[in-house]
C-alpha positions in Angstrom: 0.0 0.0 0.0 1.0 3.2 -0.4 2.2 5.4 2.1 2.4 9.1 2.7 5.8 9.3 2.8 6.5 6.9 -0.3 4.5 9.7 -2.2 6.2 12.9 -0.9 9.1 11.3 -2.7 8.2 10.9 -5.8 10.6 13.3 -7.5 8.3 14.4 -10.5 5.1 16.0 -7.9 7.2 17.6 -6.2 5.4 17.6 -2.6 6.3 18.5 0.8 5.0 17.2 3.6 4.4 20.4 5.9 2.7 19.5 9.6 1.7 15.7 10.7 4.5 14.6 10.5 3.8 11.6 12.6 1.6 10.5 10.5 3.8 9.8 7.3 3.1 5.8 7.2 -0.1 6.4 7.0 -1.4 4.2 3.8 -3.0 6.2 0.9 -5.9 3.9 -0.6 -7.6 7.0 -3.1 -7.4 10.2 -4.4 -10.1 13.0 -4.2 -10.7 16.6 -4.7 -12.9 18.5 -3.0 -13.7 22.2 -2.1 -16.7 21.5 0.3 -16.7 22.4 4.4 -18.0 19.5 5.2 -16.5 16.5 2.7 -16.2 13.5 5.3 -19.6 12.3 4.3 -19.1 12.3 0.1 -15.8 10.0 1.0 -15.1 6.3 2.1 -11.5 6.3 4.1 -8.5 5.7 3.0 -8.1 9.2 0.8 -5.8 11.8 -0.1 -8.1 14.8 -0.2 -7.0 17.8 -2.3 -8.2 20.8 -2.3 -7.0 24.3 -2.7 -8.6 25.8 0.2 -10.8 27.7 -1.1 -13.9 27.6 1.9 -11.3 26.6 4.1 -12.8 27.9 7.6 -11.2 30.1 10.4 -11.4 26.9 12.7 -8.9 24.7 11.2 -9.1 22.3 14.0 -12.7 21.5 13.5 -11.8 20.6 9.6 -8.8 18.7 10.2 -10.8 16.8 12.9 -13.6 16.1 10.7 -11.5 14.9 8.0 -9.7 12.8 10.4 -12.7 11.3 11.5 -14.0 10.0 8.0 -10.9 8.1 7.5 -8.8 11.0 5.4 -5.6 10.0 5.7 -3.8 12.9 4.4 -4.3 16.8 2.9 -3.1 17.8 -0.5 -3.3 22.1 -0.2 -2.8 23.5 -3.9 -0.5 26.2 -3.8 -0.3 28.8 -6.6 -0.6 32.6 -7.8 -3.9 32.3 -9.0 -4.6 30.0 -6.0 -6.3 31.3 -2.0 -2.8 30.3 -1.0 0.5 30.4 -1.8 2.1 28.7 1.2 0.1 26.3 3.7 -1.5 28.9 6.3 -0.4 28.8 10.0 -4.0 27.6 11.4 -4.2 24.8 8.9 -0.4 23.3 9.9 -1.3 24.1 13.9 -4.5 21.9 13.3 -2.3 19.5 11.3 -0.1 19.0 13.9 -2.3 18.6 16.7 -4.1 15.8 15.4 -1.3 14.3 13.3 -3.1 14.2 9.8 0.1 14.9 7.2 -0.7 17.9 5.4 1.3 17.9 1.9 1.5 21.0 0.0 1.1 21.2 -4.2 3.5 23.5 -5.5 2.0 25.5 -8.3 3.1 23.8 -11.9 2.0 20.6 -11.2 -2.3 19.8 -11.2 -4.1 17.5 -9.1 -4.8 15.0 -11.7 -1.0 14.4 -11.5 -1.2 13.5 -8.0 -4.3 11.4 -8.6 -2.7 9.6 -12.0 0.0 8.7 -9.3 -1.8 7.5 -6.6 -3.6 5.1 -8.8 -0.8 4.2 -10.8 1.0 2.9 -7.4 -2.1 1.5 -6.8 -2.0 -0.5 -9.7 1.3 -1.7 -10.0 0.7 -3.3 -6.4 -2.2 -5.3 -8.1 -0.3 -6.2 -10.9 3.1 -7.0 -8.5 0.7 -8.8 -6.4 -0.9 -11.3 -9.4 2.7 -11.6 -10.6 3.3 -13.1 -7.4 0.4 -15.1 -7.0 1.4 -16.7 -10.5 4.6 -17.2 -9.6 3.2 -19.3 -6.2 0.6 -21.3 -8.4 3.4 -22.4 -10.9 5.9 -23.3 -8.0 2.9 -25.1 -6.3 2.0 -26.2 -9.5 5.9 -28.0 -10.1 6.1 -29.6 -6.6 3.0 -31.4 -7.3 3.9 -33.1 -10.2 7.0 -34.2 -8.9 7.4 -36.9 -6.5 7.8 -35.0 -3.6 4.4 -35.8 -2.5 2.3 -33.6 0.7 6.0 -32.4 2.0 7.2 -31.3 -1.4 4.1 -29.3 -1.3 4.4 -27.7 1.9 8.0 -27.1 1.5 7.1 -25.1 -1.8 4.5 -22.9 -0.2 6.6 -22.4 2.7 9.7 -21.5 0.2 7.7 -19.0 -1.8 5.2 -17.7 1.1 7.2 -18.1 3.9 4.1 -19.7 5.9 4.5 -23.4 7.3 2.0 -25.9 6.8 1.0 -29.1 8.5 -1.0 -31.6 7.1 -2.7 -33.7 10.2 -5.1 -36.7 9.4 -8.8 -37.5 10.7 -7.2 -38.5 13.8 -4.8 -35.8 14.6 -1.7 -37.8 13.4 0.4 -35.2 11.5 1.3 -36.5 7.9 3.5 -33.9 6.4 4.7 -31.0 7.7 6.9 -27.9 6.1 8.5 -27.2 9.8 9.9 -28.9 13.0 7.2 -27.2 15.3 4.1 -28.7 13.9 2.5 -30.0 17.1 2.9 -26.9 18.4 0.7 -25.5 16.0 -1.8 -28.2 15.7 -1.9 -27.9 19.9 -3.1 -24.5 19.2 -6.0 -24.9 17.0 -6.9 -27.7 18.6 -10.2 -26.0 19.9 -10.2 -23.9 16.9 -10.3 -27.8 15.2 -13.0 -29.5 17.1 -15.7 -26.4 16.7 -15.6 -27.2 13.0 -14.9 -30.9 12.8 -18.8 -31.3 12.3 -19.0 -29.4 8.7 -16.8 -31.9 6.9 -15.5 -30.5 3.4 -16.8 -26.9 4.2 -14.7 -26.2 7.1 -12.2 -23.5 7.1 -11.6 -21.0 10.1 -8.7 -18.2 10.5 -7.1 -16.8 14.3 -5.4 -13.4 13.4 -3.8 -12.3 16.3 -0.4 -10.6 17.3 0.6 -10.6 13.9 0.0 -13.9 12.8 -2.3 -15.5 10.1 -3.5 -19.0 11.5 -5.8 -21.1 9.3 -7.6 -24.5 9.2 -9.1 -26.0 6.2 -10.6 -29.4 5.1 -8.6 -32.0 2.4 -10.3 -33.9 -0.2 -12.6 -34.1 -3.1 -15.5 -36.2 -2.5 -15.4 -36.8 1.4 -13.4 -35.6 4.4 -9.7 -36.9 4.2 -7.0 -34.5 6.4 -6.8 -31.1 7.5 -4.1 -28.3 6.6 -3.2 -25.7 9.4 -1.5 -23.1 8.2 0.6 -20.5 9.8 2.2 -17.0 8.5 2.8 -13.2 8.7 -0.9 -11.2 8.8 -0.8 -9.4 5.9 0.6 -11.2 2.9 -0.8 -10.4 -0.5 -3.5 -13.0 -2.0 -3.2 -15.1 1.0 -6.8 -16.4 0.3 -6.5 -17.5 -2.9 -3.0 -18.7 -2.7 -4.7 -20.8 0.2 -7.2 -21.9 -2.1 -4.6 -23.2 -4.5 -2.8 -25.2 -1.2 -6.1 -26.8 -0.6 -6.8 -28.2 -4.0 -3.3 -29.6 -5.0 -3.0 -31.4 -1.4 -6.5 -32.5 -2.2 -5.3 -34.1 -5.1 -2.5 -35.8 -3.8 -4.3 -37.1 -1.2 -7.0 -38.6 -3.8 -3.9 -39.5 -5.8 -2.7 -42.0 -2.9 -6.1 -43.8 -1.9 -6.3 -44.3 -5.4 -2.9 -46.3 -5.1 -3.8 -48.0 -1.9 -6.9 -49.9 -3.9 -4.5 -53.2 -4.1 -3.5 -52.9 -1.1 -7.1 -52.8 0.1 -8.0 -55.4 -1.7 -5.3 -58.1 -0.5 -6.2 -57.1 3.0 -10.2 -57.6 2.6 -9.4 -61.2 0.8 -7.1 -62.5 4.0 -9.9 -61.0 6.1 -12.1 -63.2 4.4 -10.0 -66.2 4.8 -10.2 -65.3 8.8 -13.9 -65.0 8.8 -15.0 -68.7 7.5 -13.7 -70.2 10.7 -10.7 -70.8 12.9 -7.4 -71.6 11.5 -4.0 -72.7 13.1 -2.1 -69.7 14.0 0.6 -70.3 11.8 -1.5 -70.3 8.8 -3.3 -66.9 10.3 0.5 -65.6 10.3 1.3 -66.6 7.3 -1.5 -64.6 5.4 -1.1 -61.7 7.7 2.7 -61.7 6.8 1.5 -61.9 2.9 -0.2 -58.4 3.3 2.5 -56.8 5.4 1.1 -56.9 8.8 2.3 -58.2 11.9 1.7 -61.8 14.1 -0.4 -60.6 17.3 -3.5 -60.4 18.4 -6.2 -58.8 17.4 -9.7 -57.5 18.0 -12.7 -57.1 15.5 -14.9 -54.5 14.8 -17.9 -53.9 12.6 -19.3 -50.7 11.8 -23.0 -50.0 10.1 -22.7 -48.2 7.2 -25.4 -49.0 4.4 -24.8 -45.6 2.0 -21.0 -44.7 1.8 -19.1 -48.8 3.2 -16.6 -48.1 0.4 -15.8 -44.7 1.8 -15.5 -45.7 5.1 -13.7 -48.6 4.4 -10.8 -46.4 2.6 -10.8 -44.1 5.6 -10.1 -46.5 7.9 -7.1 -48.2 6.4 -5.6 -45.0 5.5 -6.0 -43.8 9.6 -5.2 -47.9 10.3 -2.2 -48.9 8.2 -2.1 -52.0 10.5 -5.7 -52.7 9.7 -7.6 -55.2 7.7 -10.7 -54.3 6.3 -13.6 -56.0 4.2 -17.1 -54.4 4.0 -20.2 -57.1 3.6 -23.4 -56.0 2.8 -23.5 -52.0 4.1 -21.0 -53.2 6.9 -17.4 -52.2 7.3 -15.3 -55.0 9.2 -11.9 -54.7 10.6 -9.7 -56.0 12.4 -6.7 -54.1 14.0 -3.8 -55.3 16.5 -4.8 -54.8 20.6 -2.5 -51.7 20.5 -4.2 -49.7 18.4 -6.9 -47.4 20.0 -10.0 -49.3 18.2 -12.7 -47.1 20.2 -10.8 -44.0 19.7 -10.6 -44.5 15.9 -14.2 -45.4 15.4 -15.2 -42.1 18.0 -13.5 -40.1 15.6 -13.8 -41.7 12.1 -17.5 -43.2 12.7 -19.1 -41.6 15.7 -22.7 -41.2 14.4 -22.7 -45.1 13.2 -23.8 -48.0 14.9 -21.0 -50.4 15.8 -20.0 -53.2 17.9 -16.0 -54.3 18.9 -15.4 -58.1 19.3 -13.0 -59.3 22.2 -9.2 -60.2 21.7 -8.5 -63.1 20.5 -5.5 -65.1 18.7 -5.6 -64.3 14.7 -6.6 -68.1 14.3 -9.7 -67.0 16.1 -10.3 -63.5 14.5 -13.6 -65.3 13.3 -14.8 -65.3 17.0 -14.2 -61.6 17.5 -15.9 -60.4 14.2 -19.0 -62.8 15.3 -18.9 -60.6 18.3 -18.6 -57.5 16.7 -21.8 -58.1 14.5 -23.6 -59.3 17.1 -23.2 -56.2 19.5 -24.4 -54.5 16.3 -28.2 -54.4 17.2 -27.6 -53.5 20.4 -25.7 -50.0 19.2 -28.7 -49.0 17.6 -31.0 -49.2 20.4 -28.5 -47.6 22.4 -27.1 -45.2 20.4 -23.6 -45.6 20.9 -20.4 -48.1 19.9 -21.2 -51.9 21.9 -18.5 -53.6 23.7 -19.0 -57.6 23.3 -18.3 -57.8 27.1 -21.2 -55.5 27.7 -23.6 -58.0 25.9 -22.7 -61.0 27.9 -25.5 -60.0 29.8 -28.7 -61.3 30.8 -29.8 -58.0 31.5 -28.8 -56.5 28.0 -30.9 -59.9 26.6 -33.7 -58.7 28.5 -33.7 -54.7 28.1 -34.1 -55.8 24.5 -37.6 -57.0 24.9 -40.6 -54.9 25.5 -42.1 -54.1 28.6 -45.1 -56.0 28.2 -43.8 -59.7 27.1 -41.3 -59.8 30.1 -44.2 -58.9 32.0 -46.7 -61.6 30.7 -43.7 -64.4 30.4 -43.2 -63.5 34.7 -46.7 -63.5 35.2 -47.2 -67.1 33.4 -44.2 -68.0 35.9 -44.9 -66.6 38.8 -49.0 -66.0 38.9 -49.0 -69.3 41.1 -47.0 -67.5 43.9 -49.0 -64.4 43.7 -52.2 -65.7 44.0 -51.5 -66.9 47.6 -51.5 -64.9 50.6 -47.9 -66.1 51.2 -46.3 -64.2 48.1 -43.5 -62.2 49.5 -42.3 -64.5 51.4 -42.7 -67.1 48.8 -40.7 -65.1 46.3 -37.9 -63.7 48.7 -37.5 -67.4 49.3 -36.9 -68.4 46.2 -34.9 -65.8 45.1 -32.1 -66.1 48.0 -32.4 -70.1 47.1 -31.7 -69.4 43.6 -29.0 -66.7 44.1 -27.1 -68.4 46.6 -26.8 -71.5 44.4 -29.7 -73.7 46.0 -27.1 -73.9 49.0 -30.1 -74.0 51.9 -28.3 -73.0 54.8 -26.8 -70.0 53.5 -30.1 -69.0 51.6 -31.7 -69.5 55.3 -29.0 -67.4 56.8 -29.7 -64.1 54.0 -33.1 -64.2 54.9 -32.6 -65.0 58.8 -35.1 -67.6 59.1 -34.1 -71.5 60.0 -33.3 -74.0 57.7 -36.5 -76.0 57.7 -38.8 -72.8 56.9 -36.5 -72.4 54.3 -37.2 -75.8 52.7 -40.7 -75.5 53.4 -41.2 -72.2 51.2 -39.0 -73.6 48.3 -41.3 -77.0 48.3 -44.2 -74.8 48.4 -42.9 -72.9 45.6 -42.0 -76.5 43.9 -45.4 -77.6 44.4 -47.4 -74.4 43.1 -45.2 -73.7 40.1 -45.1 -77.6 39.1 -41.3 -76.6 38.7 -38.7 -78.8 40.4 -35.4 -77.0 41.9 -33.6 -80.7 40.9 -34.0 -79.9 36.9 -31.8 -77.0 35.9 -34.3 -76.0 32.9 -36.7 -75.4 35.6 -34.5 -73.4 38.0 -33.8 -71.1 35.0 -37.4 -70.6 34.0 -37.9 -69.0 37.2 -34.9 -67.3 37.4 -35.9 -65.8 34.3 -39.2 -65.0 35.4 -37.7 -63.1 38.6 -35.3 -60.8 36.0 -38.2 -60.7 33.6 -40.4 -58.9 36.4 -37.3 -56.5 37.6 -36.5 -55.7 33.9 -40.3 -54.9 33.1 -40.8 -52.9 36.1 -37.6 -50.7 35.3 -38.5 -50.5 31.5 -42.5 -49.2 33.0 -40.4 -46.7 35.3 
């Protein structure tokens, strides 16, 4: 931009900077001329206003002040013979001064539209200088694209011609390229900045300018979310936005570029998965195959993730944030399987949070079928609950049972219990059988829960025997009305 005291010096106006001194950096946007008292409301900020004085007012100060307060940044007084004035009058410098708008005088042979001509021709060359540049950064980004230097070669280029770093951090925060040694530094920074925009996919982008610094975020890929550039650099740089812009698209690329090169690799791992998902296999074999795909002998745990509209997509994700990952996807569900190290609930939090999904235990890569039986199953169970299922939370009589309604646990209890009930013995009838069913049908310490003797103990359970027609020596009937008693809990906490 140009400043006040870049165009005092151009040797062919001629111009002298008179009072406001202080104010010589101030940057010149315009040119205008005006002879009116009260201009400030004809301009928009950023002027040189010229004028020759000729309704300049007594009370300088009040002028100067008003200018001041429109955004004027300077005052170009036409001196000459035929002119009000010949040299800048006293007020008008005092006033000057004061508030520190430069005052700048015209000397006589040289007319406004000079001054103006000049403003705008700076003006101009800045634009052009500035396109220059920005063609000279699309053809250097441009070159490091098309050579193998990949994401880095990238970064290093825009760094090189921009002098801004760049880091280029995946979908789960891993950095994947970066121009500079202090990358998690930055990416600690907009961390928060990060997360408030994580939601709008490939429309994110945000910007932090403070002391000095240009800070910005901005989503990778063409069709779906793949990484995130954070870049950081000097406030004011010219065509930082579209030079941005041009970042964006040609890491974009590159990123397409490589999970279109990882589609073999995809594949080989999705056909030894389904080798491990008939059934279980000696471990050596299960080595053997894991070792044909590059991947290491340990064990493993399953997933399997809902995903009926976009599997594929998913599926690619995940083995570009897993590289020690296999992955298969079976009718709208994406299966994996991933060594016990790897954060598996982490991953899918952050890569498949809205989906329904279930995680299988760890088992042996022989047995990786097991796990991935467990992983589907648990599937269900997500849904109604909204969130990622655990296999060890489904071991559960209790999750069996909060999956049926209120009303058939209630009539299958009823059916079961209704004997008891009827009587006018059916508390004690059912705390009886209860503490003889949860402490093993062991009658002395069933006796000693409920503080009663051993042989009122017996007598409520043969009472129970002889009402249900259920006899405590067959182990289908001791689970029927176990059931029934957790039926009747479950029912009344579902009616609650």
């Amino acid at each position: 931009m140009l400043t006040v005291a870049e165009l005092v010096a151009d040797p062919e106006l001629g111009l002298e900077l008179v009072a406001g001194r202080t104010g010589a950096e101030r940057e010149i946007e315009a040119a205008a001329v005006s002879e009116l008292v009260h201009p400030g409301p004809w301009l928009q900020g950023g002027e040189l206003l010229l004028t020759i004085g000729l309704l300049l007012p007594k009370n300088c100060r009040s002028y100067v002040a008003e200018l001041d307060a429109a955004g004027v940044q300077a005052i170009g007084l036409g001196l000459g013979t035929e002119l009000p004035h010949q040299r800048a009058p006293a007020r008008l410098i005092t006033a000057a001064d004061e508030i520190g708008m430069p005052l700048l005088t015209v000397p006589d042979p040289v007319p406004f539209i000079a001054v103006t001509k000049a403003v705008f021709a700076y003006r101009a060359r800045a634009e052009r200088q500035e396109l220059e540049w920005a063609l000279q950064t699309q053809r250097a980004l441009t070159a490091a694209a098309v050579t193998p230097g990949g994401l880095l070669g990238i970064l290093a280029a825009h760094r090189d011609t921009t002098g801004r770093s760049g880091v280029v951090i995946d979908l789960l925060g891993r950095v994947l390229a970066q121009s500079d040694a202090d990358a998690e530094r930055l990416v600690g920074r907009l961390s928060g900045l990060l997360e408030s925009i994580r939601d709008q996919g490939l429309n994110a982008a945000a910007a932090d300018i403070s002391e000095g610094r240009r800070r910005e975020l901005h989503a990778l890929g063409a069709r779906r979310l793949r990484a995130w550039l954070l870049i950081d650099g000097p406030a004011e740089l010219p065509a930082a936005h579209q030079i941005s812009g041009d970042l964006v698209s040609l890491l974009s690329l590159e990123l397409e570029r490589r999970h279109g090169l990882n589609t073999a690799q995809r594949r080989g791992r999705a056909q030894v998965l389904d080798r491990l998902a008939r059934a279980t296999v000696d471990d050596v074999v299960a080595a053997r195959w894991l070792m044909s795909v590059g991947l290491p002998d340990a064990d493993m745990r399953a997933a399997a993730v809902a995903a009926p509209e976009d599997a594929d997509d998913l599926a690619a994700d995940l083995l570009t944030s897993l590289p020690d990952a296999l992955v298969r996807v079976v009718g709208g569900v994406v299966e994996l399987a991933v060594p016990l190290n790897t954060d598996l609930p982490g991953v899918l939090g952050t890569l498949a949070g809205s989906r329904a999904a279930g995680i299988g235990i760890a088992v042996r890569p022989g047995a990786l079928v097991v796990s991935l039986r467990q992983a589907r199953s648990a599937l269900p169970a997500s849904r109604v609950q909204g969130r990622h299922v655990h296999a060890e939370e489904i071991a559960s009589s209790r999750l069996l049972l909060n999956t049926v309604g209120a009303q058939p646990l209630q009539s299958y209890a009823d059916a079961v219990l209704g004997p008891l009930d009827a009587t006018d013995r059916s508390d004690e009838l059912l705390r009886g059988l209860t503490a003889f069913l949860e402490h093993n049908g062991h009658w002395g310490s069933a006796a000693t829960a409920l503080r009663v003797h051993r042989h009122t103990m017996r007598n409520r359970i043969e009472t129970v025997e002889r009402l249900t027609g259920r006899r405590m020596d067959s182990a289908q009937d001791r689970h029927e009305l176990w059931l029934a008693l957790r039926a009747r809990d479950a029912a009344r906490m579902s009616s609650d």
